[in-house]
N, C-alpha and C positions, 0 to 999 in steps of 0.2 A: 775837429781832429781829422784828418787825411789819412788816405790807406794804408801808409806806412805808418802812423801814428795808432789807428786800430791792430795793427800787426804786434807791434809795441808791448800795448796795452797786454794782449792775447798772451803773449811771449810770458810777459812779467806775472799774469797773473796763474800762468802754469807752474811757476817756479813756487809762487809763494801755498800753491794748495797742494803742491808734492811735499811740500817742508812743513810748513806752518809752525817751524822752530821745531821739530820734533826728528825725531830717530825715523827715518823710513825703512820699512819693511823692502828687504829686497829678492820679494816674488822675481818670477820669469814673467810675470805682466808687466810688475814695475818698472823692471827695468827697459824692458820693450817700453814703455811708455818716454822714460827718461831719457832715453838713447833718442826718440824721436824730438823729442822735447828739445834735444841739445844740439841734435842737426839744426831745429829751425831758428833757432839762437847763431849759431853760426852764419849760417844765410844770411840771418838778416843783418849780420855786417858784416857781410864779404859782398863785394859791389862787382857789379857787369859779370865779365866770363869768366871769372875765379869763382861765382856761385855753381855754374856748369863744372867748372874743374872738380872744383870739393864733393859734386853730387858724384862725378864720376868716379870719383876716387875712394869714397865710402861706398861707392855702390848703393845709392839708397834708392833707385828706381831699379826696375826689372833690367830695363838696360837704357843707352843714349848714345845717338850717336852724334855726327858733329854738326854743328850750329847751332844749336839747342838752346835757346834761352827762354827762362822757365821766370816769369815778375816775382811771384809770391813767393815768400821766405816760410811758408809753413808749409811741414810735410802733410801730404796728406796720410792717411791712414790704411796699413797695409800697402805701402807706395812701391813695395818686389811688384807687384800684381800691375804694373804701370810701363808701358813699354813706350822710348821714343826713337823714331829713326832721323833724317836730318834733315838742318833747315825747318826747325820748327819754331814757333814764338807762341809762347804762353801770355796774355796780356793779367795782370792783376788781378786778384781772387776767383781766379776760374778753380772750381769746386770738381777735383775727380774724386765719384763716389765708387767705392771700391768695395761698397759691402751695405747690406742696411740692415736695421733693427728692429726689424716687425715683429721676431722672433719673440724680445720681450715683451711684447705688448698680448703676446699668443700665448703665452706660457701661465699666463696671469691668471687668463680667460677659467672659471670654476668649472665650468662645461667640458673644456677640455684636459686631456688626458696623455696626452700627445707629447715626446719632449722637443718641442720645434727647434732648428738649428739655425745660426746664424747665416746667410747667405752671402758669399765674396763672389768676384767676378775680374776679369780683367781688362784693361781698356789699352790700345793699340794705337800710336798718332802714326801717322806714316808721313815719307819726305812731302816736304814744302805744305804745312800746314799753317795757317795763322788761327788761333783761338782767342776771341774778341772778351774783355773784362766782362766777372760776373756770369759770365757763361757756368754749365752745370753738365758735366759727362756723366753718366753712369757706367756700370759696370756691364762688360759684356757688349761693349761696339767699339769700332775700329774707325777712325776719321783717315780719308786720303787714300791716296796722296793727291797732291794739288789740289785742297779745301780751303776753305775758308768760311769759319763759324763766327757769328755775327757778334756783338756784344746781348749779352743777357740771353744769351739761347740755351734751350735743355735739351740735349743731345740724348737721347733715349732709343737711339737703332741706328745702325753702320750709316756712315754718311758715303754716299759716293764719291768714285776718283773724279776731281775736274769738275767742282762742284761749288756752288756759294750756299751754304745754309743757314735759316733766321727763324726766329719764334719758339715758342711755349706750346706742345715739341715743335723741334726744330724740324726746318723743312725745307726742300732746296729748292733756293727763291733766283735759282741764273747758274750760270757756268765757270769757271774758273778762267776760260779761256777770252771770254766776256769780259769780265770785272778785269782784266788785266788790259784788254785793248781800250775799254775806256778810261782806262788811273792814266795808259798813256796819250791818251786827247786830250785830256783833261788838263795835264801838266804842261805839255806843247801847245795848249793855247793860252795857257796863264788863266785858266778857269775855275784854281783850289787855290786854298793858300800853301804852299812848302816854305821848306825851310832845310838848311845843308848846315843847322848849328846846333849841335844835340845838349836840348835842352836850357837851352842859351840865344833866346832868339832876338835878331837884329833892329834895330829902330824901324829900318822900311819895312822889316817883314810883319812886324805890327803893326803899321799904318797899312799895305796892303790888306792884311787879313779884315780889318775894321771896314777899309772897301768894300773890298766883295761881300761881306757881309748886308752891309746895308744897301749895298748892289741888290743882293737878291731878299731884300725883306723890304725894300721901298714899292 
């Protein structure tokens, strides 16, 4: 199953354990729960920049502003607390954590006595950011502007402006101004593979890519 197909699954099996055929109670939790439930439902079939639109339009981030496109169809949790400005790309299950739950695990504790509170936080992208899939923000740091976060990174303190960051924490592994002047040597010498057919790629551009491929693994 594919990550739209895990998203799917998620979606559906939100619906069936708020219902389970039954009368739901309708708390001011519930329905915070439902309302988010039904944004990520909508997302997930409203395709390209009509999901930016609808986010915009419900207001379900703190704010956005323009270019903003966001992969994942599931709200995250407390998502007012989540600020984007523009020219940003979200790539697929990038995880903003916007609160944690140590709180329960403290409360448990017989020793203590203490009533421990839940902790939120807010997270800030700023213009021209890319956030690479699987990546993981917490709350309480600010990316950008001019970043770029790698695939699978945990972003766990403010990332500098004009900056490349990677790893488990994340760490800035070059400069923004760097990775840009090499994507353009790299393109001008026909040294990647591209492709100008979104998500529809060409017979040569596949026999290319299969090239250079085994160009650089011979």
């Amino acid at each position: 199953m594919g990550n739209v197909g895990h998203e799917a699954a998620f979606l559906l099996k939100g619906v069936i354990t708020a219902t389970r055929g039954r009368t739901v109670r309708c708390g001011k939790e519930t329905i915070v729960k439902a309302k988010r439930l039904w944004w990520s439902v909508r997302l997930f079939f409203t395709g390209g920049g009509r999901r930016t639109d609808y986010a915009k339009r419900k207001n379900i981030y703190g704010s956005m502003g323009e270019n903003v496109a966001i992969q994942s169809r599931i709200v995250p949790l407390y998502s007012e607390l989540i600020r984007f400005h523009n020219n940003i790309v979200i790539a697929r299950n990038v995880d903003f954590c916007t609160h944690d739950m140590i709180h329960s695990v403290l409360r448990k504790i017989p020793q203590n006595d203490f009533q421990f509170e839940e902790h939120i936080g807010c997270i800030e992208i700023m213009d021209n950011v890319f956030v690479g899939s699987n990546s993981v923000i917490l709350y309480g740091t600010r990316i950008g502007p001019n970043a770029i976060i790698a695939s699978g990174s945990v972003v766990v303190k403010d990332c500098e402006p004009n900056s490349v960051y990677a790893g488990v924490p994340a760490k800035k592994v070059g400069s923004f101004q760097e990775y840009v002047k090499k994507r353009i040597t790299n393109e001008r010498g026909a040294l990647i593979s591209t492709t100008t057919h979104n998500q529809a790629l060409t017979k040569d551009e596949i026999e290319r890519a299969w090239e250079l491929f085994y160009k650089k693994h011979s």
